[in-house]
N, C-alpha and C positions, 0 to 999 in steps of 0.2 A: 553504426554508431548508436551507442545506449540512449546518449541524451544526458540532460542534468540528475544529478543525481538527489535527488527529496529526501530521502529518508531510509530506517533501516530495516527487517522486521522484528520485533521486541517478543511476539511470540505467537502460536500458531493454534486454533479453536479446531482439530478435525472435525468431532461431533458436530458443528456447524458452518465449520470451512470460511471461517473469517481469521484472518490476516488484522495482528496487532503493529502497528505501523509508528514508529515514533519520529517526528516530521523533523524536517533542518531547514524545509522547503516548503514555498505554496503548495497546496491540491485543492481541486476543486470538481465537483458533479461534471461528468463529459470527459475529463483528461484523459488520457491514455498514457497508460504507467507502462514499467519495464521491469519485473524481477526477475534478479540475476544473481544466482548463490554455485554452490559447489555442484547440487545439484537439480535446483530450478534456474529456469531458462524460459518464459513464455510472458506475452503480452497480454492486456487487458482495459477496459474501458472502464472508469470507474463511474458505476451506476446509483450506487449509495454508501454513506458514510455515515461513523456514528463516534460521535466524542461522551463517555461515559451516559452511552446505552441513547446520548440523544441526538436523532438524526439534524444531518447540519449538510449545506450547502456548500461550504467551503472550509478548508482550513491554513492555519498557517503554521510559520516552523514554530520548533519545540512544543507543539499540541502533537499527542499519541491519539489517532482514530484507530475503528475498525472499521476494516473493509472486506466483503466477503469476495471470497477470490474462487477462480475457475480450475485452479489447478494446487496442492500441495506447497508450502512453503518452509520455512524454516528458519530456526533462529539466526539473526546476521546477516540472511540474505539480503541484495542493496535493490531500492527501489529508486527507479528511475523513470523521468516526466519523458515522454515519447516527444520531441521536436516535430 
């Protein structure tokens, strides 16, 4: 089971591997997300967050963070809170 589903991804930074996230959902420091697209598939612990460049502790829905991710993502892939 994926879990609830938070949010989407709006768009993808290679050069520094952060994940543009636009929320429908809480997140917060500590959670444990889910991306799941056509072809990402892998989990992750979210260690830092940044809403327009400034790091923040938690967010809520319809705020866009970036978050830097461990593995390649993509536009529309669905981001999911780990139960």
């Amino acid at each position: 089971m994926a879990g609830k589903e938070i949010g989407t991804v709006s768009d993808y930074f290679a050069k520094i591997e952060v994940a543009a996230i636009k929320l429908n959902g809480g997140l917060k420091i500590g959670d444990k997300i889910h991306f799941k697209g056509a072809t990402s598939d892998f989990k992750q612990t979210v260690k830092s967050m940044q809403i327009n460049r400034k790091p923040v502790d938690k967010a809520r829905a319809k705020d866009e963070v970036g978050i830097r991710v461990s593995d390649r993502v993509r536009r529309n892939d669905k981001v999911f809170l780990v139960e």
